[in-house]
C-alpha positions as CSV (number, residue, x, y, z in Angstrom):
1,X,0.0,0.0,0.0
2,X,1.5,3.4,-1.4
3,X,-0.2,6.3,0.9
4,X,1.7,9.8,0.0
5,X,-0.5,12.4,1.5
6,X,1.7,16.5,2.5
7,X,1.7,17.3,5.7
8,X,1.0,20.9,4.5
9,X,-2.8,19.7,3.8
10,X,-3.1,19.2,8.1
11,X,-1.1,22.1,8.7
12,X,-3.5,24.0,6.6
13,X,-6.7,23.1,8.5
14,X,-4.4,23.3,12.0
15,X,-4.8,26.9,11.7
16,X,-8.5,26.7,11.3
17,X,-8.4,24.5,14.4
18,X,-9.3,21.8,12.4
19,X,-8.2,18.6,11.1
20,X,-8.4,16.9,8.1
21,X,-10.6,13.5,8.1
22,X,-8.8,12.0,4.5
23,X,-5.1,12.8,5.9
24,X,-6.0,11.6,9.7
25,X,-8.0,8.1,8.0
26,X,-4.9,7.6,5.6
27,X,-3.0,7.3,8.9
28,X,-4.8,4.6,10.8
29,X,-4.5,2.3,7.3
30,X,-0.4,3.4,7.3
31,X,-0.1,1.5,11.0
32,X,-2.7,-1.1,10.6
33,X,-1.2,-3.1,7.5
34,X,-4.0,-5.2,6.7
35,X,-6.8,-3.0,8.1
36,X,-8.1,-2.6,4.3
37,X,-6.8,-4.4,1.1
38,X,-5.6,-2.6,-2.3
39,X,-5.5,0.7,-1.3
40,X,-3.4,3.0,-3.7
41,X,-3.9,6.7,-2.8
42,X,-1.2,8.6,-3.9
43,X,-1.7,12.5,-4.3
44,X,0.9,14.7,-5.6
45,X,1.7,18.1,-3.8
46,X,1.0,20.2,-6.2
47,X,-2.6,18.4,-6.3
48,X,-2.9,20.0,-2.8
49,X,-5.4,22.7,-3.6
50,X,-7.7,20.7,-5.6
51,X,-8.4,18.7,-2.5
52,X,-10.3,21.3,-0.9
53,X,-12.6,21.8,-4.4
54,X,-13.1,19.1,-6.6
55,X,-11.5,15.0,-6.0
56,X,-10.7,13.7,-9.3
57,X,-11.8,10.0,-9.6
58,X,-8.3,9.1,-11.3
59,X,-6.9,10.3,-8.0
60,X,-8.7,7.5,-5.9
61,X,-8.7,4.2,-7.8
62,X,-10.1,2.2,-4.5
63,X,-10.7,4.7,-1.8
64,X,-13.2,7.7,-2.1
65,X,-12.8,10.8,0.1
66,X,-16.0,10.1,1.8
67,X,-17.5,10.3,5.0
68,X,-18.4,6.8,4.7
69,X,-14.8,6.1,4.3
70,X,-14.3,8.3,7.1
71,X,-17.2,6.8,9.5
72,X,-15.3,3.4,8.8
73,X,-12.4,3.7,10.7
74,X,-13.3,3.4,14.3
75,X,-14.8,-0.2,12.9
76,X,-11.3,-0.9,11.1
77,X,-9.4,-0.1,14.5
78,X,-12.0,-2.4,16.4
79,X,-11.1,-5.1,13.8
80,X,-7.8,-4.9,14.1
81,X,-7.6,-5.3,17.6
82,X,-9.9,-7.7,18.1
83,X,-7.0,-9.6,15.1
84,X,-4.7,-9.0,17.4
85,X,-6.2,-11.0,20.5
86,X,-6.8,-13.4,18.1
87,X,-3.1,-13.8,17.5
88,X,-2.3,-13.9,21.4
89,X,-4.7,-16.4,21.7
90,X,-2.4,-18.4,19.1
91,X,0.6,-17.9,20.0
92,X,0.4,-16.8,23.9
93,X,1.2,-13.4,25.3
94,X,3.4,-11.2,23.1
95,X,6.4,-10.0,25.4
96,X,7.1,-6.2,25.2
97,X,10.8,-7.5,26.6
98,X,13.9,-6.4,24.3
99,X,14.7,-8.8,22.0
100,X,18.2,-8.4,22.4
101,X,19.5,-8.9,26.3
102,X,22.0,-6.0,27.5
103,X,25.5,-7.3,26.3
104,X,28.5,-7.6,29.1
105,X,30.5,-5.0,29.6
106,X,33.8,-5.5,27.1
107,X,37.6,-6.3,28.8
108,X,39.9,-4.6,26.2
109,X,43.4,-5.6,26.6
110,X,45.9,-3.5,24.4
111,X,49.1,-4.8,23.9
112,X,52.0,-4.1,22.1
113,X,55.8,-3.1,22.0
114,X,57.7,-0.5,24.6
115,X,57.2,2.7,22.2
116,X,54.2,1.7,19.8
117,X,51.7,4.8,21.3
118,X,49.7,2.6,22.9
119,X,49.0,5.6,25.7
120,X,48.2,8.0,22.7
121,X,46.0,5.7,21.5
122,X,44.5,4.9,25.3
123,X,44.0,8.6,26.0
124,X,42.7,9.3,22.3
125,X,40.1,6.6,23.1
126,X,38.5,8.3,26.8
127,X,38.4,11.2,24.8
128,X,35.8,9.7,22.9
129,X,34.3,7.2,25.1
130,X,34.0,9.5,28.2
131,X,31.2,7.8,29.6
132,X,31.3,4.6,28.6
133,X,35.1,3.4,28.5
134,X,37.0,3.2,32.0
135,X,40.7,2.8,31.7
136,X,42.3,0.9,34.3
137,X,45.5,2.4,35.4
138,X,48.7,-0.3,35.3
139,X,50.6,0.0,38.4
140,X,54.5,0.0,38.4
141,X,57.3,0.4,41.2
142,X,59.4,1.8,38.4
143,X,60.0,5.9,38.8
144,X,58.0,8.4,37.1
145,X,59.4,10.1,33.9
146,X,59.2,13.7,33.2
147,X,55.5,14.5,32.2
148,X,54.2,11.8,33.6
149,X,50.8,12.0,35.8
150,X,50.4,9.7,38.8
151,X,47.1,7.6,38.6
152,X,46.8,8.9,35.1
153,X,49.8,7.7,33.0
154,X,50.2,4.7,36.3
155,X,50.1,4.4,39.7
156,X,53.8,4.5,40.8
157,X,54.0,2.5,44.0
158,X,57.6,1.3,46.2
159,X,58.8,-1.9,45.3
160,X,57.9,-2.9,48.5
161,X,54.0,-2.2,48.2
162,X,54.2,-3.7,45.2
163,X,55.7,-7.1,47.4
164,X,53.5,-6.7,49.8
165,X,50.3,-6.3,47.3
166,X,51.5,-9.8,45.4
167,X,51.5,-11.5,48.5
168,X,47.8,-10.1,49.6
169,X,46.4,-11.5,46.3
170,X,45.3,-7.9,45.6
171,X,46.5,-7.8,41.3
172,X,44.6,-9.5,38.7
173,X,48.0,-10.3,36.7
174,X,51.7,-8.9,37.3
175,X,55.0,-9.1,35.8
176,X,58.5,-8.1,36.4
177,X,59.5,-5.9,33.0
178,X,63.1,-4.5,32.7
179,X,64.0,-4.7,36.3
180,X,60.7,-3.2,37.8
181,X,57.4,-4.7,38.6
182,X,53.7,-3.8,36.9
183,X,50.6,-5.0,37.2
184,X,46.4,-4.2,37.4
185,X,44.9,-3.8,40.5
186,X,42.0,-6.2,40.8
187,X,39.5,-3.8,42.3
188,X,39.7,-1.1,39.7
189,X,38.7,-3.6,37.1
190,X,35.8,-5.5,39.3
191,X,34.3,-1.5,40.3
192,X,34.2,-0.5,36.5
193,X,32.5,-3.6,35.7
194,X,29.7,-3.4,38.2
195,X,28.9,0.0,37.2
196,X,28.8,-1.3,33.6
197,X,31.3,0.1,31.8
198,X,34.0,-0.8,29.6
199,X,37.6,-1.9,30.8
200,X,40.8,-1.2,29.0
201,X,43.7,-2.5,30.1
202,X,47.0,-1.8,28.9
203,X,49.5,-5.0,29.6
204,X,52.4,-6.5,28.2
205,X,52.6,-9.8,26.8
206,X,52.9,-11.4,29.6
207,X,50.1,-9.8,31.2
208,X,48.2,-10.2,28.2
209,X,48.5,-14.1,28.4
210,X,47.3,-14.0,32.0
211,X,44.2,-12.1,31.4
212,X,43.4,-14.2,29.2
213,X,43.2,-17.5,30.8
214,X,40.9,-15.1,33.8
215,X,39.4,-13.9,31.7
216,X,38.1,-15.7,28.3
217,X,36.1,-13.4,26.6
218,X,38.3,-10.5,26.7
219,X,39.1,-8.5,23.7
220,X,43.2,-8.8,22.8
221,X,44.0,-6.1,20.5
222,X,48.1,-5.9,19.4
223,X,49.1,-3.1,18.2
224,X,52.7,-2.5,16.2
225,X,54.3,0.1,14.0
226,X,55.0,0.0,10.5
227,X,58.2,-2.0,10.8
228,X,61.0,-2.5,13.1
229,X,63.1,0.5,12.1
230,X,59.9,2.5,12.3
231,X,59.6,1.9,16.4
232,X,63.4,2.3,17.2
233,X,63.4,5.4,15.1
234,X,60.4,6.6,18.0
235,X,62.3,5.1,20.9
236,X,65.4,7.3,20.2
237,X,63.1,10.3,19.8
238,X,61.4,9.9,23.3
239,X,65.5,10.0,24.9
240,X,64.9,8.6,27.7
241,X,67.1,6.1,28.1
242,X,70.2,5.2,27.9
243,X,72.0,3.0,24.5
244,X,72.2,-0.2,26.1
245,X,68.1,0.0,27.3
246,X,67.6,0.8,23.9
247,X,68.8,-2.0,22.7
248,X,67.2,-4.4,24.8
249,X,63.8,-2.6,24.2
250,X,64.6,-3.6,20.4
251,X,65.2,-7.2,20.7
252,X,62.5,-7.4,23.4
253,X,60.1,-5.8,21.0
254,X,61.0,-8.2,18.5
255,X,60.5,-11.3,20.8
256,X,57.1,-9.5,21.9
257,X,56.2,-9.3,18.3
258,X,56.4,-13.4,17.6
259,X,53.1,-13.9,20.0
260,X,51.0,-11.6,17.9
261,X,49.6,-15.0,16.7
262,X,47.5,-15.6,19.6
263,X,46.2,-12.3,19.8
264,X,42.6,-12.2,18.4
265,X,43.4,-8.4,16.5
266,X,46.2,-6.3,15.4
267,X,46.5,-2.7,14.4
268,X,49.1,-0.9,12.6
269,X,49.8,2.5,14.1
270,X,51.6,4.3,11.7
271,X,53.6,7.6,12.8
272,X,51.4,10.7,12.2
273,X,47.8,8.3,11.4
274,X,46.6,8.4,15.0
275,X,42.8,8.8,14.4
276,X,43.4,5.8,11.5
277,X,44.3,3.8,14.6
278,X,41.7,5.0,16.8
279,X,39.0,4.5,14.6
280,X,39.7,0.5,13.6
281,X,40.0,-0.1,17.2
282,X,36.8,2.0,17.7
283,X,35.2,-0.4,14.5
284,X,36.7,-3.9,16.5
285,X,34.8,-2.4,20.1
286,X,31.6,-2.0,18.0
287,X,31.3,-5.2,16.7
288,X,32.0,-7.0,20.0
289,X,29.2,-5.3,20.8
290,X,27.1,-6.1,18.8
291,X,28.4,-9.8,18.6
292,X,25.6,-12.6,20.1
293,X,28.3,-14.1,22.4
294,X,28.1,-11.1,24.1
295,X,24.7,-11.0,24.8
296,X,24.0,-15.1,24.9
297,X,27.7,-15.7,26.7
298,X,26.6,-19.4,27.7
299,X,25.6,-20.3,24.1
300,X,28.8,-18.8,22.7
C-alpha cells in the first residue's frame, strides 16, 4: 500500500483549528497493514489545492474521500484489535521485553611493543568514550618520567608495596618488566565492571597471556608500528634512556612481536595516522558489541 498524502494539507486546516478527516484516516491504514486491502492513494503536492474543491476519480482508484470512508475507521481499528487477540490467543502473550538482552561489559586488553603509542592511542580513546570506556591504570614500582601523571599515565608505588600487594592476592596479573614490577589492580577492574562500563587495560605480553586464561572473553587487540626501524626510530626520539636500554627494548620488541599469533586483532599504528588507529579499534569495540556471544555468553 503506497499512501503519499503533504503534511501541508493538516497544517493548513491546524490553523482553522481543524483537522483533516482523509489525511488523519490515511493514517490509521499506514499503522494497521491489513486494516483494508488494495489501497493506492497517492496524491501529488501540487494536487494540494484541488483537494479542498473538486476530488478527481483518477486520484482515488479504491478509496473515495468520503464520509463513509471516514465513518469506517473506528470499525477498522475495532477489527484490528480484536486480530490481534486473536493472534495472542495463538501464540500466547506477546512480550514487550527487548529482543536483544544487555551485552556484558567489554575487557579490552591493548598490547604491544615498549614505544608503539599505545597511551596516545589509550588517552585518544577516553576522549571519545567519556562515559562509557574506563581505563584501568597499570601500576609499576618503576619511577616516574618527566611529564608523567600519577594515577593517570600509572600508579607509581615502592617496590615494597608492590611485594607486599603480590602477596595479599590484591593484582589480577603482574610481571617483572626490565627490572621493575607492573601490574592491574583487581578492584579497579571488578568496580568499572559493576557500574557497567567498559575496561581497557594496557598490559604487556605477559600480562596479556594472564588475562586471558581469567578472563576468556576479553578483547586482545596488538598493536605494532609500521616496521621494526619505524619503532626504534620513536624510541630514540622519546631520549629517555640510555643505548644499552635501547637495545634491549629492540630485541625485546622483537620477541614480543612473535606472540602476535595468539592475539585475536592487530592494528598498525603508523607515525602521524593516530585517528586511523583509533578509529579500527573503535570499528573492533563495536562489533563485539554487537556480537551474540556477548549477549547469549553461555551459548557462545
Amino acid at each position: 500500500m503506497a499512501l503519499h498524502i503533504s503534511q501541508r494539507c493538516n497544517a493548513a486546516l491546524a490553523q482553522a483549528g481543524r483537522q483533516c478527516p482523509f489525511c488523519t484516516l490515511g493514517a490509521f491504514l499506514t499503522r494497521t497493514p491489513g486494516a483494508v486491502s488494495d489501497v493506492a492513494l497517492k496524491t501529488p503536492s501540487d494536487s494540494l489545492p484541488r483537494l479542498r474543491g473538486q476530488r478527481p476519480a483518477a486520484m482515488l482508484p479504491s478509496l473515495a474521500y468520503s464520509a463513509a470512508a471516514v465513518a469506517e475507521a473506528p470499525v477498522l481499528q475495532r477489527q484490528a484489535s480484536t486480530m490481534f487477540e486473536e493472534l495472542e490467543r495463538e501464540t500466547g502473550q506477546l512480550s514487550t521485553n527487548p529482543m536483544v538482552p544487555a551485552a556484558a561489559p567489554l575487557v579490552v586488553v591493548l598490547s604491544g611493543p615498549s614505544g608503539v603509542g599505545k597511551d596516545a592511542v589509550i588517552k585518544r580513546l577516553q576522549q571519545q568514550n567519556a562515559e562509557r570506556l574506563k581505563f584501568v591504570v597499570t601500576a609499576t614500582s618503576r619511577p616516574m618520567r618527566t611529564g608523567e601523571v600519577d594515577g593517570i599515565d600509572y600508579v607509581f608505588v615502592s617496590r615494597q608495596h608492590f611485594e607486599q600487594w603480590i602477596r595479599d592476592d590484591e593484582l589480577v596479573e603482574h610481571a617483572l618488566v626490565y627490572g621493575e614490577y607492573k601490574g592491574i589492580p583487581r578492584g579497579h577492574i571488578t568496580s568499572a565492571l559493576a557500574a557497567g562500563s567498559d575496561v581497557v587495560l594496557r598490559v604487556d605480553i605477559q600480562g596479556a597471556a594472564t588475562i586471558m586464561r581469567m578472563i576468556p572473553n576479553a578483547i586482545l587487540i596488538f598493536i605494532v608500528a609500521e616496521s621494526e626501524r619505524a619503532l626504534v626510530q620513536r624510541l630514540f626520539a622519546r631520549k629517555t634512556e640510555p643505548f644499552d636500554k635501547m637495545v634491549q627494548r629492540a630485541q625485546t620488541a622483537r620477541n614480543e612481536t612473535a606472540h602476535l599469533p595468539n592475539f585475536q586483532y592487530v592494528v598498525v599504528n603508523r607515525e602521524g595516522h593516530l585517528e586511523d588507529t583509533v578509529a579500527e579499534i573503535q570499528s573492533i569495540l563495536t562489533a563485539e558489541r554487537c556480537s551474540t556471544k556477548r549477549c547469549y555468553p553461555s551459548e557462545a
